[in-house]
mmCIF file of the N, C-alpha and C atoms, coordinates in Angstrom:
data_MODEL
# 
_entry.id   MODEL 
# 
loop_
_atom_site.group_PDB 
_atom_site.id 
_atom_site.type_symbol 
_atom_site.label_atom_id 
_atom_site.label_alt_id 
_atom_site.label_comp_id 
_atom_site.label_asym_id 
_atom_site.label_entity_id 
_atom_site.label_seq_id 
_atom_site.pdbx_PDB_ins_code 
_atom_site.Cartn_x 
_atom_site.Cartn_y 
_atom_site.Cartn_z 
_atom_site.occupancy 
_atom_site.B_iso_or_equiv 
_atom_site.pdbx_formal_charge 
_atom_site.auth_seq_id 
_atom_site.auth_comp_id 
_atom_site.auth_asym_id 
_atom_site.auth_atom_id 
_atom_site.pdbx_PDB_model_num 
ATOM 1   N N  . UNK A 1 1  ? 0.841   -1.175  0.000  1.00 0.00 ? 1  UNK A N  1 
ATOM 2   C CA . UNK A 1 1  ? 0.000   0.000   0.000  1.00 0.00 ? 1  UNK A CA 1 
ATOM 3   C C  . UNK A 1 1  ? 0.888   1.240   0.000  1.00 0.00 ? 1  UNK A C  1 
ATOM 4   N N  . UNK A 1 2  ? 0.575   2.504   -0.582 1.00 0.00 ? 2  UNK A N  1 
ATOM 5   C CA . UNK A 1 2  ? 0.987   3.695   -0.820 1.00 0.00 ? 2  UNK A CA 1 
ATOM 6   C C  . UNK A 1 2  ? 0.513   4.574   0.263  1.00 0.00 ? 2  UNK A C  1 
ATOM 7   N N  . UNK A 1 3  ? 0.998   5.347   0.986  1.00 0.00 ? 3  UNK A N  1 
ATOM 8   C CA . UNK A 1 3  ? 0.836   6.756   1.808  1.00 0.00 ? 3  UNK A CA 1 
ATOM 9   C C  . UNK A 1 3  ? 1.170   7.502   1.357  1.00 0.00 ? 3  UNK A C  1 
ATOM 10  N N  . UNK A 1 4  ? 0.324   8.748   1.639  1.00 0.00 ? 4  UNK A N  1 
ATOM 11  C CA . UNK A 1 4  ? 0.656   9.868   1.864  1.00 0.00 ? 4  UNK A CA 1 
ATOM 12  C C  . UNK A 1 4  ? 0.290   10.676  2.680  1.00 0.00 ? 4  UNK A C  1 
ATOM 13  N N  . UNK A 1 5  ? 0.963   12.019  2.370  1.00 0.00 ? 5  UNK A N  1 
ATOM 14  C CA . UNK A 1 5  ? 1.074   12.778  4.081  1.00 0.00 ? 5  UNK A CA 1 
ATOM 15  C C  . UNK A 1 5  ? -0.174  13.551  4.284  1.00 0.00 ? 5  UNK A C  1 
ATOM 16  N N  . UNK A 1 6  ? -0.880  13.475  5.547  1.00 0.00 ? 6  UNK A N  1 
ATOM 17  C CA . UNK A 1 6  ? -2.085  14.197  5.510  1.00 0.00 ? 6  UNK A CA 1 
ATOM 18  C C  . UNK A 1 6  ? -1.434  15.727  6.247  1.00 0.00 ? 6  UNK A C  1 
ATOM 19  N N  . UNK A 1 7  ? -1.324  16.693  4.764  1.00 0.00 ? 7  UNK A N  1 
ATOM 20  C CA . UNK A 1 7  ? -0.736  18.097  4.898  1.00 0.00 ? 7  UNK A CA 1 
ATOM 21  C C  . UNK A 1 7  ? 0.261   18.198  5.754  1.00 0.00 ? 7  UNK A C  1 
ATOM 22  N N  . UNK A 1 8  ? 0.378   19.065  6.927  1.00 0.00 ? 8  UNK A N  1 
ATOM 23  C CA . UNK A 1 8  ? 2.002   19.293  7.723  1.00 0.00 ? 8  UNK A CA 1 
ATOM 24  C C  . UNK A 1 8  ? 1.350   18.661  8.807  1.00 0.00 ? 8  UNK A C  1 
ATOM 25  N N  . UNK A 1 9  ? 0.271   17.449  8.844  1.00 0.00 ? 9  UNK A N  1 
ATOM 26  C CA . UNK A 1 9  ? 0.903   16.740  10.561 1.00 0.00 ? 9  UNK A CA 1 
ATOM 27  C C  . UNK A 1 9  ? 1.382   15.689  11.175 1.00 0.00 ? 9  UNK A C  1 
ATOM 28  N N  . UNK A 1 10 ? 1.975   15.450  9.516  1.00 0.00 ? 10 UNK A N  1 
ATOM 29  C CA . UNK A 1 10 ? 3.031   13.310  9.841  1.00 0.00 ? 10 UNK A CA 1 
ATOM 30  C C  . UNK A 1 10 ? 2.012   13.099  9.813  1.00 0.00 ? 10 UNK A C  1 
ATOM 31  N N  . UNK A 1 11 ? 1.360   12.583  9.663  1.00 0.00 ? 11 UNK A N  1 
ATOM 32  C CA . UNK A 1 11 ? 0.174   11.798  9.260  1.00 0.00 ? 11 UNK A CA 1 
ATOM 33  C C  . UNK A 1 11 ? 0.289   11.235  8.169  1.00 0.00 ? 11 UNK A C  1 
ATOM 34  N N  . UNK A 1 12 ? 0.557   10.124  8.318  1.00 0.00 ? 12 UNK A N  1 
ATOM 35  C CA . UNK A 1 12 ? 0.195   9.328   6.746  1.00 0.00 ? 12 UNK A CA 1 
ATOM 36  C C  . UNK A 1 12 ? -1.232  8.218   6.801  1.00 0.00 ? 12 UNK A C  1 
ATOM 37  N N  . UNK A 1 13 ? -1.689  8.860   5.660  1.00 0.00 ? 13 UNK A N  1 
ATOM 38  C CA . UNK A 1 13 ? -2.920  7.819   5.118  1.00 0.00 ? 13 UNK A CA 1 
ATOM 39  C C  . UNK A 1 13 ? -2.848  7.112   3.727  1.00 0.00 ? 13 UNK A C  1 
ATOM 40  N N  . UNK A 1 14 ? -3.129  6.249   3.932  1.00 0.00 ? 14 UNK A N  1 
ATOM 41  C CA . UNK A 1 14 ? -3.049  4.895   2.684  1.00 0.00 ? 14 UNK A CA 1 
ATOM 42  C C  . UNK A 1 14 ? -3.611  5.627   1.250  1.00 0.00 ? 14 UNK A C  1 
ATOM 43  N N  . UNK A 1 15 ? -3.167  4.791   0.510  1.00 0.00 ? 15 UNK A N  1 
ATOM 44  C CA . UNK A 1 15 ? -4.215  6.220   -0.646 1.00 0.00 ? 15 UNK A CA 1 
ATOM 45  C C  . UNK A 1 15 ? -5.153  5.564   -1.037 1.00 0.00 ? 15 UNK A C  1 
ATOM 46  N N  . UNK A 1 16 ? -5.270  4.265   -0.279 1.00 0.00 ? 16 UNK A N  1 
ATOM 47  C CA . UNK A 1 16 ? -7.215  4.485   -0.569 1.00 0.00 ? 16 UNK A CA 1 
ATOM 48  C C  . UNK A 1 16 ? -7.583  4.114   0.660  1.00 0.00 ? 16 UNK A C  1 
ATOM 49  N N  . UNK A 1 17 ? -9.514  4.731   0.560  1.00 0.00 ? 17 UNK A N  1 
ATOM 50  C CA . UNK A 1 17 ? -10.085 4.961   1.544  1.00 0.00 ? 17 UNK A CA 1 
ATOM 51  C C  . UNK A 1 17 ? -10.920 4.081   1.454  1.00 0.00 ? 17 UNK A C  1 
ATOM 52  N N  . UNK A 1 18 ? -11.662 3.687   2.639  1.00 0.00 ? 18 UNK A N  1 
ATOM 53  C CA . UNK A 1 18 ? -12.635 2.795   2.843  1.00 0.00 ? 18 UNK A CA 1 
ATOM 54  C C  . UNK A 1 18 ? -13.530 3.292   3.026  1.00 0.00 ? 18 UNK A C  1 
ATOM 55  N N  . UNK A 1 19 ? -14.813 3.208   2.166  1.00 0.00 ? 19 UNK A N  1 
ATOM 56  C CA . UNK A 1 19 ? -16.206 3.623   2.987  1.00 0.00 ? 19 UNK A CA 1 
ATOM 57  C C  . UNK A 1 19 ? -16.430 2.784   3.941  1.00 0.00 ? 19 UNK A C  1 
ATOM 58  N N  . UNK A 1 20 ? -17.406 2.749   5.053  1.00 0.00 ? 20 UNK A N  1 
ATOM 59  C CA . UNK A 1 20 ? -17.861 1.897   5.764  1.00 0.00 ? 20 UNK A CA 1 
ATOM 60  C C  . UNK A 1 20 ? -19.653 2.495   5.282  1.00 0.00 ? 20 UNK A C  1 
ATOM 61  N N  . UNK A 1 21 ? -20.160 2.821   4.922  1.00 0.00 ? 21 UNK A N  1 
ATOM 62  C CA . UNK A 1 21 ? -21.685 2.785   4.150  1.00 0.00 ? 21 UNK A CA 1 
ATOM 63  C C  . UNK A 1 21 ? -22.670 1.619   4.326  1.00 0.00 ? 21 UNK A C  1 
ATOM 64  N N  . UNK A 1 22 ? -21.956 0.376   4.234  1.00 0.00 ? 22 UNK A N  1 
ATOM 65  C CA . UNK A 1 22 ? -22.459 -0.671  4.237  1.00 0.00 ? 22 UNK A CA 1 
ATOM 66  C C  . UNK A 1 22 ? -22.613 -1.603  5.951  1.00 0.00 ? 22 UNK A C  1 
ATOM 67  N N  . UNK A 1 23 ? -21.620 -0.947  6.839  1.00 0.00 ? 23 UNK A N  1 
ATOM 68  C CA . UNK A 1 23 ? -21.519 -1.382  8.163  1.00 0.00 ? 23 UNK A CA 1 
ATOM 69  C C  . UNK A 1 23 ? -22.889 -0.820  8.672  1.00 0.00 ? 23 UNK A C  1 
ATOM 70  N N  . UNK A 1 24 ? -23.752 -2.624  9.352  1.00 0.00 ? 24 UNK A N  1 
ATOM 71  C CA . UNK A 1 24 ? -25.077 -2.123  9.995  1.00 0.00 ? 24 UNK A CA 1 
ATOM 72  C C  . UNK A 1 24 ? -26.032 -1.634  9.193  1.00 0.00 ? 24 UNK A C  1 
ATOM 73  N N  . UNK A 1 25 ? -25.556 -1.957  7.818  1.00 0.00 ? 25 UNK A N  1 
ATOM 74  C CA . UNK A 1 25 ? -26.834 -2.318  6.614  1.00 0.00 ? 25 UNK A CA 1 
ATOM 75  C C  . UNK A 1 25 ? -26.815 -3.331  5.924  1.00 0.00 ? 25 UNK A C  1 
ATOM 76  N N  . UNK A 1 26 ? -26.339 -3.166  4.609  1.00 0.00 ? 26 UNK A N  1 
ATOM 77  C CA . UNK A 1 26 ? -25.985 -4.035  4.003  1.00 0.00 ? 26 UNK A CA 1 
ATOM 78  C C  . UNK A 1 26 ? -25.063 -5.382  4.719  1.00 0.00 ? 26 UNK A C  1 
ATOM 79  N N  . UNK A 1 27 ? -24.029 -4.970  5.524  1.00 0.00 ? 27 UNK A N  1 
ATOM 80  C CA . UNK A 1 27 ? -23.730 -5.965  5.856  1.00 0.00 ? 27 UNK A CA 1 
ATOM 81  C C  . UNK A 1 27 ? -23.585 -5.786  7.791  1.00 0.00 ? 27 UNK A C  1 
ATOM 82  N N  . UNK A 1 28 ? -23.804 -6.983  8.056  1.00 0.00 ? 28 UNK A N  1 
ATOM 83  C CA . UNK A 1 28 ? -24.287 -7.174  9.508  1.00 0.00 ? 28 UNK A CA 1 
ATOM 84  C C  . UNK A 1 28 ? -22.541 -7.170  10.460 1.00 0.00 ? 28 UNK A C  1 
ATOM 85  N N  . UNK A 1 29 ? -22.942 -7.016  11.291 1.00 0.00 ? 29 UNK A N  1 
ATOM 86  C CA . UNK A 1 29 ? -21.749 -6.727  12.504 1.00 0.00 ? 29 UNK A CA 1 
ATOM 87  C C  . UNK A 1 29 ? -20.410 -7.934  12.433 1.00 0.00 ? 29 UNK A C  1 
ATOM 88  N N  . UNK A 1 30 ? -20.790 -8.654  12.163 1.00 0.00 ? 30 UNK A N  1 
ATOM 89  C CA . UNK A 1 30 ? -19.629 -10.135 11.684 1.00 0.00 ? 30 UNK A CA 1 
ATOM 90  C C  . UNK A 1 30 ? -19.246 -9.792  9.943  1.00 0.00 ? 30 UNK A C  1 
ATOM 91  N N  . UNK A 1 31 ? -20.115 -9.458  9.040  1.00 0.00 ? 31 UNK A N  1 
ATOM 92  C CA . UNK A 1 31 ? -19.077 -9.209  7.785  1.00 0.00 ? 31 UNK A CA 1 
ATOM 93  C C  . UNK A 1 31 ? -18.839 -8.071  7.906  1.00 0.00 ? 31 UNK A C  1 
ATOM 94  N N  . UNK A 1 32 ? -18.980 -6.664  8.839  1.00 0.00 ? 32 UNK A N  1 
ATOM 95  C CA . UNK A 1 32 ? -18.330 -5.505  8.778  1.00 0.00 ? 32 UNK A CA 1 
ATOM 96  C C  . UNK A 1 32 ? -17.059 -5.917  9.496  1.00 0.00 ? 32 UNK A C  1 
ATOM 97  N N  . UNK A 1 33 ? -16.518 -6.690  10.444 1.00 0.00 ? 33 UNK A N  1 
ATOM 98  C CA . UNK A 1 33 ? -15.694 -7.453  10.926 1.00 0.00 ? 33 UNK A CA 1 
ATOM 99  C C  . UNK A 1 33 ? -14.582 -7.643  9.762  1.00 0.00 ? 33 UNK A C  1 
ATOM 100 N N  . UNK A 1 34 ? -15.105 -8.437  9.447  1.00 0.00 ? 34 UNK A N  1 
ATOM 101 C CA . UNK A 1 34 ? -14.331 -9.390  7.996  1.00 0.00 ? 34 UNK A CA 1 
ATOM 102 C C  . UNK A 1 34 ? -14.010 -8.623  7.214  1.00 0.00 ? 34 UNK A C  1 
ATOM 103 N N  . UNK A 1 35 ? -14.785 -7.463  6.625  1.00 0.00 ? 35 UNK A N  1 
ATOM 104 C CA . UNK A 1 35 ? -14.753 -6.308  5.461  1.00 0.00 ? 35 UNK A CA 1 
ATOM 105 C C  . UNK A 1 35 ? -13.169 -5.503  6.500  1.00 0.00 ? 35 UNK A C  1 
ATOM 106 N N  . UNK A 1 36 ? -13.468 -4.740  7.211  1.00 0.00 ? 36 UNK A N  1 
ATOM 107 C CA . UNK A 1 36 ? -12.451 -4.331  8.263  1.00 0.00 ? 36 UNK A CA 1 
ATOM 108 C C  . UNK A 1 36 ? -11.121 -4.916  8.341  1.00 0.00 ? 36 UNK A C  1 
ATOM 109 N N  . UNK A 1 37 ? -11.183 -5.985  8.922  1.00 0.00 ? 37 UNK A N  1 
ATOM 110 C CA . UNK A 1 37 ? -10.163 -6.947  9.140  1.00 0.00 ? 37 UNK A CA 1 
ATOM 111 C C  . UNK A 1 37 ? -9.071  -6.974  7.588  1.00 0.00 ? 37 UNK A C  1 
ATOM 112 N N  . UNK A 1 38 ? -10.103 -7.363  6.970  1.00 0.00 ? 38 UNK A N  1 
ATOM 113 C CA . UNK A 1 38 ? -9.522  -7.575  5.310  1.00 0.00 ? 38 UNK A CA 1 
ATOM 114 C C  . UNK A 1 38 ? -8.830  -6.111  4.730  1.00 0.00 ? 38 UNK A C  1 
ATOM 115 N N  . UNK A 1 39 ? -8.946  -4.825  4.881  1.00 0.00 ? 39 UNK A N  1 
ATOM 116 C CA . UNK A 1 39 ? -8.752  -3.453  4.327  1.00 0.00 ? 39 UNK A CA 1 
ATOM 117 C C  . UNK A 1 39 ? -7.656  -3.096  5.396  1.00 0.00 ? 39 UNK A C  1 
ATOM 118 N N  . UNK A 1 40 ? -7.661  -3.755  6.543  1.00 0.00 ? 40 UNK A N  1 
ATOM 119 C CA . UNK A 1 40 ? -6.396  -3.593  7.594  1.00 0.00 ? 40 UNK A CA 1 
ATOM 120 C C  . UNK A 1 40 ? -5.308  -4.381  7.426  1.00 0.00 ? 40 UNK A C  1 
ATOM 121 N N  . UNK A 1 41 ? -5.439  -6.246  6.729  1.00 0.00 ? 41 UNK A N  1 
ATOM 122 C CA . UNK A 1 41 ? -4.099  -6.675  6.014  1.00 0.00 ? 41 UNK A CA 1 
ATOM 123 C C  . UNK A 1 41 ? -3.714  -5.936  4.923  1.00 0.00 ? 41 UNK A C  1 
ATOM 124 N N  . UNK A 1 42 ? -4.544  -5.605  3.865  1.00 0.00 ? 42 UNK A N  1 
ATOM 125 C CA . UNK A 1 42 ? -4.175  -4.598  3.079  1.00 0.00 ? 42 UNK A CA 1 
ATOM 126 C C  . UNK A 1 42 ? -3.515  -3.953  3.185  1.00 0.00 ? 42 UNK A C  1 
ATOM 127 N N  . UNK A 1 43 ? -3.244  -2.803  4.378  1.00 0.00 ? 43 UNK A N  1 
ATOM 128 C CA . UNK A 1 43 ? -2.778  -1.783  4.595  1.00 0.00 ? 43 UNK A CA 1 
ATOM 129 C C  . UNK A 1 43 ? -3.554  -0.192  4.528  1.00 0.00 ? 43 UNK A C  1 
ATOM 130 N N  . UNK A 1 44 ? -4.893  -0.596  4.564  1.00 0.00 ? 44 UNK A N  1 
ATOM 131 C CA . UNK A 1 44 ? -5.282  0.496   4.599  1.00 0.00 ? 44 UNK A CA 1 
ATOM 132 C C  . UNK A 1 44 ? -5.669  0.761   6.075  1.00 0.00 ? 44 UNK A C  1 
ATOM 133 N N  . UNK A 1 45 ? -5.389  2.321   6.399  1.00 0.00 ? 45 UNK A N  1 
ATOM 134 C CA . UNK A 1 45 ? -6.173  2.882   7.368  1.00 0.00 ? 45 UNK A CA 1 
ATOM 135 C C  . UNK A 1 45 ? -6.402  4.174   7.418  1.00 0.00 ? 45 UNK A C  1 
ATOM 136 N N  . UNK A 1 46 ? -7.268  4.577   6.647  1.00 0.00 ? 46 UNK A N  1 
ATOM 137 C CA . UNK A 1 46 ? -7.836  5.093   5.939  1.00 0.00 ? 46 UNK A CA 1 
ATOM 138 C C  . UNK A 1 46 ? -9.796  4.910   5.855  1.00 0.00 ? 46 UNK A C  1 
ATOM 139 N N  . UNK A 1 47 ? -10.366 5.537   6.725  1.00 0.00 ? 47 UNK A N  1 
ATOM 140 C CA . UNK A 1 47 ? -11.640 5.054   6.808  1.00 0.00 ? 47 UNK A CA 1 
ATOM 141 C C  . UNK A 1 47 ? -12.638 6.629   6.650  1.00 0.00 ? 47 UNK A C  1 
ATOM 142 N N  . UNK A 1 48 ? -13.652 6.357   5.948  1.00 0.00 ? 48 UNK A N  1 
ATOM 143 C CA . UNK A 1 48 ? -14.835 7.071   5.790  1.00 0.00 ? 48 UNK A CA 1 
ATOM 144 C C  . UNK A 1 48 ? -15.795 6.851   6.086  1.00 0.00 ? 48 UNK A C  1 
ATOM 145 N N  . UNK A 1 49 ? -16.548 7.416   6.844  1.00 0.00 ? 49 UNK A N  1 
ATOM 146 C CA . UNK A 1 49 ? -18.189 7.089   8.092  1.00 0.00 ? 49 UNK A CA 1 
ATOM 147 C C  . UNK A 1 49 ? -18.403 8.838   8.033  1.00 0.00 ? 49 UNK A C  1 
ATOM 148 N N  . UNK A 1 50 ? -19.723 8.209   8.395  1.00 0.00 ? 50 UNK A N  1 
ATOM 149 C CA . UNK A 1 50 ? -20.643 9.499   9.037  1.00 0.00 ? 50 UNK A CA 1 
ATOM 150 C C  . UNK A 1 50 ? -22.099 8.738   9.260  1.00 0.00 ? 50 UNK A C  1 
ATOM 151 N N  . UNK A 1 51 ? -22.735 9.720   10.295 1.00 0.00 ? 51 UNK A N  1 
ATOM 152 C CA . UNK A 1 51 ? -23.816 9.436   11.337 1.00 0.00 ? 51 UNK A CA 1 
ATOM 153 C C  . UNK A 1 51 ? -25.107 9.235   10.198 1.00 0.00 ? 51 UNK A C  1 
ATOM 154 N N  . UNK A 1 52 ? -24.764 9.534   9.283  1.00 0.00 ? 52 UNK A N  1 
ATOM 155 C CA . UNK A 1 52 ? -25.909 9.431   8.613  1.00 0.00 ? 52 UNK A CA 1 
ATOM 156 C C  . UNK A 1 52 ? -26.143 7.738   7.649  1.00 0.00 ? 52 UNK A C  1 
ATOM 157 N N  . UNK A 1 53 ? -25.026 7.258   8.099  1.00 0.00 ? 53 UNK A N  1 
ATOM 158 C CA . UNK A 1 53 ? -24.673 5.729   7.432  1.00 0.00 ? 53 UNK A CA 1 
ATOM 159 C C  . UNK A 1 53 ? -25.432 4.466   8.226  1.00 0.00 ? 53 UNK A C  1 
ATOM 160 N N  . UNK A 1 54 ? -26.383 4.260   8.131  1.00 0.00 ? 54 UNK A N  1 
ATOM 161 C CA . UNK A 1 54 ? -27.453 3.154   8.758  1.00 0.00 ? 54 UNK A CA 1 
ATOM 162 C C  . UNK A 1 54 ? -27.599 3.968   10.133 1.00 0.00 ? 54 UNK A C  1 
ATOM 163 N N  . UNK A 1 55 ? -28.266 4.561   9.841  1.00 0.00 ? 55 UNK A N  1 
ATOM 164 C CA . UNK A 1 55 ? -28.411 5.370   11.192 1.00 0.00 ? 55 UNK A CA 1 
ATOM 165 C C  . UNK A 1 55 ? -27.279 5.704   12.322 1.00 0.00 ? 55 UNK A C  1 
ATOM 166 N N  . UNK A 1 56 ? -26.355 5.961   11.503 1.00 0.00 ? 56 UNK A N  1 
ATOM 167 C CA . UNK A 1 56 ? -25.191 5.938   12.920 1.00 0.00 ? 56 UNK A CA 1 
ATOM 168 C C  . UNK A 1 56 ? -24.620 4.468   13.355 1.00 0.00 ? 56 UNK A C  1 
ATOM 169 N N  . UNK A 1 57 ? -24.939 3.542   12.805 1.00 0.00 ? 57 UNK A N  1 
ATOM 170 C CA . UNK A 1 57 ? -24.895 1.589   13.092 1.00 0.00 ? 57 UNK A CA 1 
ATOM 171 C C  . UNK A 1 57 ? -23.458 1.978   12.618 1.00 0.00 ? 57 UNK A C  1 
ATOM 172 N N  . UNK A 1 58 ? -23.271 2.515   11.383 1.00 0.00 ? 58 UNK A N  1 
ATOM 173 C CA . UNK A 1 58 ? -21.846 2.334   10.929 1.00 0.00 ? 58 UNK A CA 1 
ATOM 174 C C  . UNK A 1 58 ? -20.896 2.870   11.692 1.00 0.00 ? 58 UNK A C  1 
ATOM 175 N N  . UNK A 1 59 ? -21.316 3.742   12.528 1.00 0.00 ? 59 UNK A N  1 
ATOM 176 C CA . UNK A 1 59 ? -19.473 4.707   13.493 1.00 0.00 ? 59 UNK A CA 1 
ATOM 177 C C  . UNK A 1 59 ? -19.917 3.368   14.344 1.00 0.00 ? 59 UNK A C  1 
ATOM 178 N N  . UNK A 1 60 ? -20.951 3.347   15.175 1.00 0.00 ? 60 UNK A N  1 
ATOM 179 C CA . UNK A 1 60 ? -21.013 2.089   16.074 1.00 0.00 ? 60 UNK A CA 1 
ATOM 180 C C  . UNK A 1 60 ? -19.936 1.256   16.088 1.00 0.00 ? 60 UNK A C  1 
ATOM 181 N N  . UNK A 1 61 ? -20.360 0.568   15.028 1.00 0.00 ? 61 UNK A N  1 
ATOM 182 C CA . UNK A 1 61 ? -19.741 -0.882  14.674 1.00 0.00 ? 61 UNK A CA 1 
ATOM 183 C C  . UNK A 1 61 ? -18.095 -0.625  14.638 1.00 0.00 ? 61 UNK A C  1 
ATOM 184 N N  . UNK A 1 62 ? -18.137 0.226   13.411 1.00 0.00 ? 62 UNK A N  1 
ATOM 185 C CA . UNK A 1 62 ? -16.163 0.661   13.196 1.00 0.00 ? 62 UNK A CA 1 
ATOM 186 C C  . UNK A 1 62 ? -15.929 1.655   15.106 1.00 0.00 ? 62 UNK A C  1 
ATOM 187 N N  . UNK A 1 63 ? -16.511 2.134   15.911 1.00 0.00 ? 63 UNK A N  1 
ATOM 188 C CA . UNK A 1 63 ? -15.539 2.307   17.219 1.00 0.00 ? 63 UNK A CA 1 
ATOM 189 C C  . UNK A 1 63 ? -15.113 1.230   17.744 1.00 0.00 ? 63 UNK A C  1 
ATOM 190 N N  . UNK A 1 64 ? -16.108 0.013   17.508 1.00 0.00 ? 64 UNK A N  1 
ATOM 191 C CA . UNK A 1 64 ? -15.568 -0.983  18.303 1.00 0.00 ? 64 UNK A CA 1 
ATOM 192 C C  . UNK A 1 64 ? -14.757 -1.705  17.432 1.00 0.00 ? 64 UNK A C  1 
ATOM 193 N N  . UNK A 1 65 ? -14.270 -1.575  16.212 1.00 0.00 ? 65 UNK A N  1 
ATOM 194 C CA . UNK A 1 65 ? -13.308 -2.893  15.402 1.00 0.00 ? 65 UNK A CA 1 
ATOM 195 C C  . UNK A 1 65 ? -12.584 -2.018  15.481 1.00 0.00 ? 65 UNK A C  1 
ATOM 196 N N  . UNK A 1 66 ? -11.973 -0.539  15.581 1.00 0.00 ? 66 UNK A N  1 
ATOM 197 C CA . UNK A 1 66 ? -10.712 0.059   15.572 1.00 0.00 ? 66 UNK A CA 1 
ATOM 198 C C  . UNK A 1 66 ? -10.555 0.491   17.368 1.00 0.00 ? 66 UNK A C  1 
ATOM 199 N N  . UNK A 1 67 ? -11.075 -0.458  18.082 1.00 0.00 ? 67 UNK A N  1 
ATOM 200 C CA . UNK A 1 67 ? -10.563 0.014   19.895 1.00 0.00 ? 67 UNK A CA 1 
ATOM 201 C C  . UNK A 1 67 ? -9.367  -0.328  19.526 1.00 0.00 ? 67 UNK A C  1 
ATOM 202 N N  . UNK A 1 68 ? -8.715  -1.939  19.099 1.00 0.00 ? 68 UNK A N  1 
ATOM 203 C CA . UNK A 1 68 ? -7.614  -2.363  19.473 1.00 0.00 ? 68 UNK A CA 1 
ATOM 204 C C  . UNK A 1 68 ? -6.379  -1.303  18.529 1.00 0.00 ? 68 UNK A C  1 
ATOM 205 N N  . UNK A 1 69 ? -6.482  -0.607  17.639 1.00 0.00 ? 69 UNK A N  1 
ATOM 206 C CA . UNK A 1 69 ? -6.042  0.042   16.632 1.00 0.00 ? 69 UNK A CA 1 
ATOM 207 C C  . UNK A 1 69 ? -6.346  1.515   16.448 1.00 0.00 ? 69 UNK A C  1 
ATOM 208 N N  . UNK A 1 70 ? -7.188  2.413   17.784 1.00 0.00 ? 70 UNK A N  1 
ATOM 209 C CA . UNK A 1 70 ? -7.370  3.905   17.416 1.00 0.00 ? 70 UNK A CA 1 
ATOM 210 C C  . UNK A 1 70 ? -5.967  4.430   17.071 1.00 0.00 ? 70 UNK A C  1 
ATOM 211 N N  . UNK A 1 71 ? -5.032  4.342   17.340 1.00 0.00 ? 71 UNK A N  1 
ATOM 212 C CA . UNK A 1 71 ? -3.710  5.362   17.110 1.00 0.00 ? 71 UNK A CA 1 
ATOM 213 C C  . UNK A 1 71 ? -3.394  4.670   15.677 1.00 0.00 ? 71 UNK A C  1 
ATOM 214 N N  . UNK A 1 72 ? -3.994  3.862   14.979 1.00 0.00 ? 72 UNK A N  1 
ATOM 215 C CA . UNK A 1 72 ? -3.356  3.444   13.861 1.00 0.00 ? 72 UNK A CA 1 
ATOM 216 C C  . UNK A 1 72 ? -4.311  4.056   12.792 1.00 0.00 ? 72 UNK A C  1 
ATOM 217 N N  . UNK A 1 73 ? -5.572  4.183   12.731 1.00 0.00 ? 73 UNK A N  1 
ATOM 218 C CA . UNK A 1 73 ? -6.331  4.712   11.802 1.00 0.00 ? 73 UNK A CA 1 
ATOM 219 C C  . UNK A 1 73 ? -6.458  6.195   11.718 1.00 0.00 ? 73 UNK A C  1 
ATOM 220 N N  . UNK A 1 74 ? -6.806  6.700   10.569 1.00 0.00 ? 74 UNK A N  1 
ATOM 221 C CA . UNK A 1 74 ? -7.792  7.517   10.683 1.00 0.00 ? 74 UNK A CA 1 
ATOM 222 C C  . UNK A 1 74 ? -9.391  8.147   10.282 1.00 0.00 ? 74 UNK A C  1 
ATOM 223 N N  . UNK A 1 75 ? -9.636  8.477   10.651 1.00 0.00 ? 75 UNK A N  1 
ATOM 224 C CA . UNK A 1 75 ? -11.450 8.708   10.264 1.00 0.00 ? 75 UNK A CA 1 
ATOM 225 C C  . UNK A 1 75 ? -11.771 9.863   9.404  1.00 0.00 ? 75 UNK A C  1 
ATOM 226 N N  . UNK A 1 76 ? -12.706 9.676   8.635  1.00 0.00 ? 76 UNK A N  1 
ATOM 227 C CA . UNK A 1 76 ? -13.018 11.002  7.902  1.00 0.00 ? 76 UNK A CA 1 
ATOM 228 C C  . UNK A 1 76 ? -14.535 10.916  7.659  1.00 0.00 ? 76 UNK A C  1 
# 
């Protein structure tokens, strides 16, 4: 996977992003798991949510699959 710098704060993000759209809709709390899990061997961390994504189900779900990993991602 490729990084780059998010502007002047060391921050590097993967250069691609993940929607999570589908976490707590389309797909249920065990394949948002798997979907997750899978975009993190990858090398991405790099994630996109907002409250308006299955009612908010989607930040839900992704706070609890990035506890073990908050200092490694980031959110947008």
């Amino acid at each position: 996977m490729q990084y780059h710098s998010l502007g002047r704060t060391g921050v590097k993000v993967s250069q691609l992003c993940f929607g999570t759209m589908s976490f707590g809709g389309d797909a249920d709390e065990a394949t948002s798991a798997q979907m997750f899990n899978r975009t993190r061997d990858a090398g991405i961390n790099f994630y996109d949510t907002a409250d308006a994504y299955s009612m908010g189900r989607s930040e839900e779900i992704l706070g609890r699959l990035i506890a073990d990993c908050r200092d490694d991602v980031v959110l947008t």
